[in-house]
TORKOL-4160 file (C-alpha; in steps of 0.2 Angstrom, whole numbers, padded with zeros to 4 digits, m for minus):
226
<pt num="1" X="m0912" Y="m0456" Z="0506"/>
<pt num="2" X="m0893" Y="m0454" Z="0514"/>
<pt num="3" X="m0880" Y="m0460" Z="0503"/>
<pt num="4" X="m0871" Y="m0476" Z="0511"/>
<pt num="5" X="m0854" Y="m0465" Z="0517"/>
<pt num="6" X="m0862" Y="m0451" Z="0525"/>
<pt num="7" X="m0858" Y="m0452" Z="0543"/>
<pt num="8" X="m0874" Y="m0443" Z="0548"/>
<pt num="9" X="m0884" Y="m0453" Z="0561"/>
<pt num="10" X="m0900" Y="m0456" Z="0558"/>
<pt num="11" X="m0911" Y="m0457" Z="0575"/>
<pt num="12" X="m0929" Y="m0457" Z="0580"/>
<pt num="13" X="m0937" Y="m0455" Z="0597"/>
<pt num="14" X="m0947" Y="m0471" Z="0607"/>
<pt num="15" X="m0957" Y="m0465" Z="0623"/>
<pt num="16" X="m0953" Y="m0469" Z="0638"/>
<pt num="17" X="m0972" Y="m0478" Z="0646"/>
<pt num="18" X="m0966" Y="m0473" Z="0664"/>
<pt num="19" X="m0962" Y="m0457" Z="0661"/>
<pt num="20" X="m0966" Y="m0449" Z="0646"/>
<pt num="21" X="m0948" Y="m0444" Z="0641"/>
<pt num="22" X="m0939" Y="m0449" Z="0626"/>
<pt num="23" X="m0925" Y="m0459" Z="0622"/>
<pt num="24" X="m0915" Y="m0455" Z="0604"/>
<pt num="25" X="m0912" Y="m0473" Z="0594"/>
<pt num="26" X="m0896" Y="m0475" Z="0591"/>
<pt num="27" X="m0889" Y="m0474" Z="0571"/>
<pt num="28" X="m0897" Y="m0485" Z="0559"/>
<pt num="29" X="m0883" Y="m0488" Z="0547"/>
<pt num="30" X="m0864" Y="m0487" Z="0551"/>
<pt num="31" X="m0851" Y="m0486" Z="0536"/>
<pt num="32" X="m0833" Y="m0493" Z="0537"/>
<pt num="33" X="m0819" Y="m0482" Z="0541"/>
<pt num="34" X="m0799" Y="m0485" Z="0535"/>
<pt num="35" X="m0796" Y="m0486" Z="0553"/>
<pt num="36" X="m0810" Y="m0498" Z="0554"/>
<pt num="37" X="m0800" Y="m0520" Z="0555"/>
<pt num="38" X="m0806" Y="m0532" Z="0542"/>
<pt num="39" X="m0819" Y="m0545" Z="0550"/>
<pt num="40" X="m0812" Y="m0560" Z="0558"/>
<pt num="41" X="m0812" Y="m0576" Z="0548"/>
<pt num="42" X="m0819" Y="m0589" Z="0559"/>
<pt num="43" X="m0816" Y="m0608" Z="0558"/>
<pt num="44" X="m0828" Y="m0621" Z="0554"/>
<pt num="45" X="m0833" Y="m0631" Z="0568"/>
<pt num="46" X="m0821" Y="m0647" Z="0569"/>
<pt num="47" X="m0839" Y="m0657" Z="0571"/>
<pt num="48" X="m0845" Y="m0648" Z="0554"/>
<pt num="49" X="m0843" Y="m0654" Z="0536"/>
<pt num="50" X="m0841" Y="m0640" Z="0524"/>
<pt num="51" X="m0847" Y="m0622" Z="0520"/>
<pt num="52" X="m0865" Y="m0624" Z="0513"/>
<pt num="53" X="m0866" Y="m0606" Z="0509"/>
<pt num="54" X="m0855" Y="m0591" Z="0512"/>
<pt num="55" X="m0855" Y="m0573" Z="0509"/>
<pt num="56" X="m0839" Y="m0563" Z="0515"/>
<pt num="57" X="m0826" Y="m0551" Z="0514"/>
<pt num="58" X="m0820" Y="m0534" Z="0520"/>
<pt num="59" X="m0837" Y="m0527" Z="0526"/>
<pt num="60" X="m0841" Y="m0510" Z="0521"/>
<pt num="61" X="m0857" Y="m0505" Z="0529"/>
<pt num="62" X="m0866" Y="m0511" Z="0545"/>
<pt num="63" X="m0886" Y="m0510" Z="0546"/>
<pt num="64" X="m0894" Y="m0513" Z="0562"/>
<pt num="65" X="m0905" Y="m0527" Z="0563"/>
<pt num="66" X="m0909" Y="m0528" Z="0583"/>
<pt num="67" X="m0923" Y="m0535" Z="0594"/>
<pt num="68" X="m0926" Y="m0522" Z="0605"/>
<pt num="69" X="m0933" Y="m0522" Z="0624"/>
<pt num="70" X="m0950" Y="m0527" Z="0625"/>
<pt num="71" X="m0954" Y="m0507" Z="0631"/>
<pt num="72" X="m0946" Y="m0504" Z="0613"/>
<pt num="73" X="m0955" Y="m0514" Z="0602"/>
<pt num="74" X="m0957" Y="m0501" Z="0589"/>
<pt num="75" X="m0940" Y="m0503" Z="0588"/>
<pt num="76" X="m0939" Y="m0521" Z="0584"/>
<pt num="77" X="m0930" Y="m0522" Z="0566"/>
<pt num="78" X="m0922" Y="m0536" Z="0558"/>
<pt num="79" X="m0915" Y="m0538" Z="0541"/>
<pt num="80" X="m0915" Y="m0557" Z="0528"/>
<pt num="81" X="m0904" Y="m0560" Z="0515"/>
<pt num="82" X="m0907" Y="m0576" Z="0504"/>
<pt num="83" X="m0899" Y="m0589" Z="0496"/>
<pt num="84" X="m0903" Y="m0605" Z="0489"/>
<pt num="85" X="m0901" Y="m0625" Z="0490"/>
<pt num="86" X="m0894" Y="m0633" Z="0473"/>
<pt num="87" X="m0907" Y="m0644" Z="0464"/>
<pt num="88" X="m0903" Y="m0661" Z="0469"/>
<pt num="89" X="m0895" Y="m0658" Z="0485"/>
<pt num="90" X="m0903" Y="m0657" Z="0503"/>
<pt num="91" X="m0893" Y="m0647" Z="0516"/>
<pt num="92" X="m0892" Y="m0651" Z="0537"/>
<pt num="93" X="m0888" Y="m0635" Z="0545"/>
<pt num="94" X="m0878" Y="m0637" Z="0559"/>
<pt num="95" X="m0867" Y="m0618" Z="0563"/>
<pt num="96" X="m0872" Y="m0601" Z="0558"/>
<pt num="97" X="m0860" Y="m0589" Z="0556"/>
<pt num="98" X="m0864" Y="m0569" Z="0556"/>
<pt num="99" X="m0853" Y="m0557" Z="0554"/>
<pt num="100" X="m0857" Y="m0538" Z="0563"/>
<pt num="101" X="m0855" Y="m0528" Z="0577"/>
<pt num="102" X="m0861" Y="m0514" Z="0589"/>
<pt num="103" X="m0867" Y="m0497" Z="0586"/>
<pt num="104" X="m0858" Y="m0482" Z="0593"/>
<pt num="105" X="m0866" Y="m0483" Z="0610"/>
<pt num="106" X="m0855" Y="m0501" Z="0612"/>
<pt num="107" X="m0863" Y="m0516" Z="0622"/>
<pt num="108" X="m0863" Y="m0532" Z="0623"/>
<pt num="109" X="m0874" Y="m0547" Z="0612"/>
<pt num="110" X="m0885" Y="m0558" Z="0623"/>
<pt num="111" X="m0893" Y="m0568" Z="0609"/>
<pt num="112" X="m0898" Y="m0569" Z="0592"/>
<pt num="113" X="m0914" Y="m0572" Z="0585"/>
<pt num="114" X="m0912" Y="m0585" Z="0569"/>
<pt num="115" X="m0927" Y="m0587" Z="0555"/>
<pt num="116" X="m0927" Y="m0596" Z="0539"/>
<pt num="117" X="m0940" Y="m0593" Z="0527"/>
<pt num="118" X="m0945" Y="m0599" Z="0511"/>
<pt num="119" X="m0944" Y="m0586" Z="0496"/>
<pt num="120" X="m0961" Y="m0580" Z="0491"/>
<pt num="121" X="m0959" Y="m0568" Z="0475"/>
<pt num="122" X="m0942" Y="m0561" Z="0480"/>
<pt num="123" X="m0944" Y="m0558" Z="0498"/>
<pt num="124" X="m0947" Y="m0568" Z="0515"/>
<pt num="125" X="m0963" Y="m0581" Z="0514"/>
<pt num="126" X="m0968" Y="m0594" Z="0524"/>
<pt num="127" X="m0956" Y="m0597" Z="0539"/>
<pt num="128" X="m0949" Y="m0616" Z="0540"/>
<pt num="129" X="m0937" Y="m0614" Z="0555"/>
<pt num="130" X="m0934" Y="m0601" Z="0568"/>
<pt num="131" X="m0923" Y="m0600" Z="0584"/>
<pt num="132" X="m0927" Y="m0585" Z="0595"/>
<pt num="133" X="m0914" Y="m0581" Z="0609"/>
<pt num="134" X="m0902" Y="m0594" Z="0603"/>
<pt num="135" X="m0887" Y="m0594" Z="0612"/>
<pt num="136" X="m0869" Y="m0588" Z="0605"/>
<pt num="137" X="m0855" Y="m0601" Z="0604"/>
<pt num="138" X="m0843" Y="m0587" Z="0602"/>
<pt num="139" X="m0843" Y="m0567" Z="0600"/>
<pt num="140" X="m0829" Y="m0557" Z="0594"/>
<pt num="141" X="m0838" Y="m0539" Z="0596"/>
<pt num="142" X="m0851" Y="m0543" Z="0587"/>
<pt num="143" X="m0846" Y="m0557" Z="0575"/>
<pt num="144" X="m0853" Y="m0575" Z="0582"/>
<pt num="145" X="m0857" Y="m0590" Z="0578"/>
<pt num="146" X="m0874" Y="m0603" Z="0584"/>
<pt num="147" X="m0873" Y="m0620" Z="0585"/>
<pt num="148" X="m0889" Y="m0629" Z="0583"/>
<pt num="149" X="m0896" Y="m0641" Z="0596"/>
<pt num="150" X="m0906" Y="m0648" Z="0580"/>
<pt num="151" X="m0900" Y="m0645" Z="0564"/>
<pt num="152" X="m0912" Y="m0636" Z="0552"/>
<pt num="153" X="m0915" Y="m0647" Z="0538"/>
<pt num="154" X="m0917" Y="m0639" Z="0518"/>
<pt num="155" X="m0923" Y="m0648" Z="0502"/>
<pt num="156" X="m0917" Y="m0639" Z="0487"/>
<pt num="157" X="m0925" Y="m0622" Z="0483"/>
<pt num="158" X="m0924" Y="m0604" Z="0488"/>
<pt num="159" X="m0922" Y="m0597" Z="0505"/>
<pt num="160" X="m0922" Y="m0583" Z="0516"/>
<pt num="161" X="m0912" Y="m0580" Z="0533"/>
<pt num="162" X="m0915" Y="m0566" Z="0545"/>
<pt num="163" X="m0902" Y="m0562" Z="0561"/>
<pt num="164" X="m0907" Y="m0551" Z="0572"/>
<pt num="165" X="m0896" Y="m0547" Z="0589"/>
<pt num="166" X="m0902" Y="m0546" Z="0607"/>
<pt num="167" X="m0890" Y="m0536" Z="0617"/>
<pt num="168" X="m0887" Y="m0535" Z="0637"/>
<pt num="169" X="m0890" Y="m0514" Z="0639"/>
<pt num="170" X="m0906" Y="m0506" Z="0633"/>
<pt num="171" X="m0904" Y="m0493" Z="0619"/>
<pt num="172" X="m0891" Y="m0503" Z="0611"/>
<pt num="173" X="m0888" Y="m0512" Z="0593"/>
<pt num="174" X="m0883" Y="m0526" Z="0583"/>
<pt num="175" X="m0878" Y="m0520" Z="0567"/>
<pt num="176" X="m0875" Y="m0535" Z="0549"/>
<pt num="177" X="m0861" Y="m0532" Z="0541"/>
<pt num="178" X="m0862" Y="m0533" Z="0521"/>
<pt num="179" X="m0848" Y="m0531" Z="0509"/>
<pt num="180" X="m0846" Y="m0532" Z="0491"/>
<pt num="181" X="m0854" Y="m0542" Z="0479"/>
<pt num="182" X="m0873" Y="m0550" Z="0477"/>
<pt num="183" X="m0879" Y="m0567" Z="0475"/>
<pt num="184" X="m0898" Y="m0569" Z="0471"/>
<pt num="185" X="m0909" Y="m0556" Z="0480"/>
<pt num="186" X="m0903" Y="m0542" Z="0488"/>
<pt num="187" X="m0906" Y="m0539" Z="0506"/>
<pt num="188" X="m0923" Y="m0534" Z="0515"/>
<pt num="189" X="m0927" Y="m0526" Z="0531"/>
<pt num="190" X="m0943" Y="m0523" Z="0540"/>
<pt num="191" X="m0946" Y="m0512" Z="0553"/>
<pt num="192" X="m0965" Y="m0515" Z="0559"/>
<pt num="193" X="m0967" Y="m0502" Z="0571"/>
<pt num="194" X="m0958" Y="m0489" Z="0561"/>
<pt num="195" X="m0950" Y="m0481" Z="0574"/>
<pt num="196" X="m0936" Y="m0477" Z="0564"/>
<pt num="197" X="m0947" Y="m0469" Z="0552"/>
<pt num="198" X="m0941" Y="m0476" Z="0538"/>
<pt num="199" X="m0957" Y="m0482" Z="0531"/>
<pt num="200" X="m0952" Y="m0500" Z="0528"/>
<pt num="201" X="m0966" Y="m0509" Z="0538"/>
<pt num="202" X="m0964" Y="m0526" Z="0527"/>
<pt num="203" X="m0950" Y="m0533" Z="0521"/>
<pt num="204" X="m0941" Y="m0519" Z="0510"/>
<pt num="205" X="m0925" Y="m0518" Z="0498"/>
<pt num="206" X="m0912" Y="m0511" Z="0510"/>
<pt num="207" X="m0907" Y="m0499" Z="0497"/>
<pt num="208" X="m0925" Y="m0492" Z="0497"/>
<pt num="209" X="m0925" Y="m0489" Z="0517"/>
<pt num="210" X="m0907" Y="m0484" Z="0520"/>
<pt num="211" X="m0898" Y="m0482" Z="0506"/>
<pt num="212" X="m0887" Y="m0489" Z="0493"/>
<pt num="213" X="m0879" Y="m0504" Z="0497"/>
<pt num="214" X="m0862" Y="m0511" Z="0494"/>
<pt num="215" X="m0870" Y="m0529" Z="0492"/>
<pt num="216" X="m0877" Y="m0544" Z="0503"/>
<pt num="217" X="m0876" Y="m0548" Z="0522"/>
<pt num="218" X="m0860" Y="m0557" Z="0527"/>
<pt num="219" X="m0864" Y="m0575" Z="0535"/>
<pt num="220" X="m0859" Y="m0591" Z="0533"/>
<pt num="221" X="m0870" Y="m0610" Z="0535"/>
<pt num="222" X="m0860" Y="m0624" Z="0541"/>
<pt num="223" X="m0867" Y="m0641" Z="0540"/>
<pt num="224" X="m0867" Y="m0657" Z="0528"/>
<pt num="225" X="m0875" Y="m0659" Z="0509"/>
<pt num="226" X="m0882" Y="m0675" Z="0505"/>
């Protein structure tokens, strides 16, 4: 297991179908440097109420949780983080918020794959909403926000949302940004093809994949609570 400041990267090879070369994956986890700028603050939507749920700060660590090309699809990763809907209340999503950026070989985001899932013993069950390919209202390398064209609608309950970054140039990554502090769960990650190696075909603890973490993904729902 590497320890969360070790700046070793960690790759694995994919083969290439055409021509039977090889392609190193790019690092899995990235850890914040002094000369490293604290994650912009973005503002609320002015059509948007309030801050449903929000987890953010000074982000010390980056894990990439990207949704490879299709000739890649050992690579496919993603990681969920949870958080839950006060007894009583039921929550209209309207704007997410994600807070990240690129791996060392840079690029561009295209998209961003959205899923909410409803908790099943501590860990992603049953999915109840999910955006694939949903486009980015704004990017500032690698932190964006989505507006939804229909807003994802939560009763009161336990929850689990996974990003996950599509970018323009093959071989590179989205990486989510967490800093300090937990609320609920920690995060999970799944790797189905395990072509990271890490082992962590199902949803797993971060911590167990990659490493200590310094605590839950950085995000932010924007929407209305009735």
């Amino acid at each position: 297991m590497k320890n969360l400041f070790q700046l070793r990267v960690l790759t694995a090879a994919v083969c290439l179908a055409a021509t039977g070369a090889t392609m190193a994956a790019p690092e899995l986890m990235r850890a914040r440097s002094a000369a490293d700028p604290s994650i912009e603050t973005m503002a609320p939507s002015p059509m948007a109420k309030e801050v449903l749920f929000g987890h953010t700060g000074q982000w010390l660590a980056g894990v990439v949780s990207t949704d490879w090309d299709s000739q890649y699809d050992e690579m496919d990763i993603r990681i969920a983080d949870d958080f839950t809907v006060p007894e009583g209340a039921t929550w209209k999503i309207t704007e997410i918020h994600a807070y990240g950026g690129m791996g060392s070989a840079g690029g561009e985001l295209a998209s961003a794959n959205l899923t909410f899932f409803k908790d099943q013993n501590g860990k992603p069950g049953k999915v109840v909403a999910e955006l694939l390919a949903a486009p980015l209202a704004k990017n500032v390398e690698g932190t964006f926000s989505v507006k939804l064209s229909s807003p994802v609608k939560l009763k009161a309950g336990h929850y689990w949302l996974s990003v996950q970054g599509k970018t323009k140039e093959p071989g590179t990554v989205w990486m989510w940004n967490a800093s300090k502090g937990f609320s609920g769960n920690r995060a999970v990650i799944q790797n189905p093809g395990d072509g990271y190696g890490l082992g962590c075909t199902d949803w797993t603890p971060i911590k167990d994949c990659v490493g200590q973490m310094p605590g839950d993904q950085d995000f932010e729902l924007i929407g209305v609570s009735k």
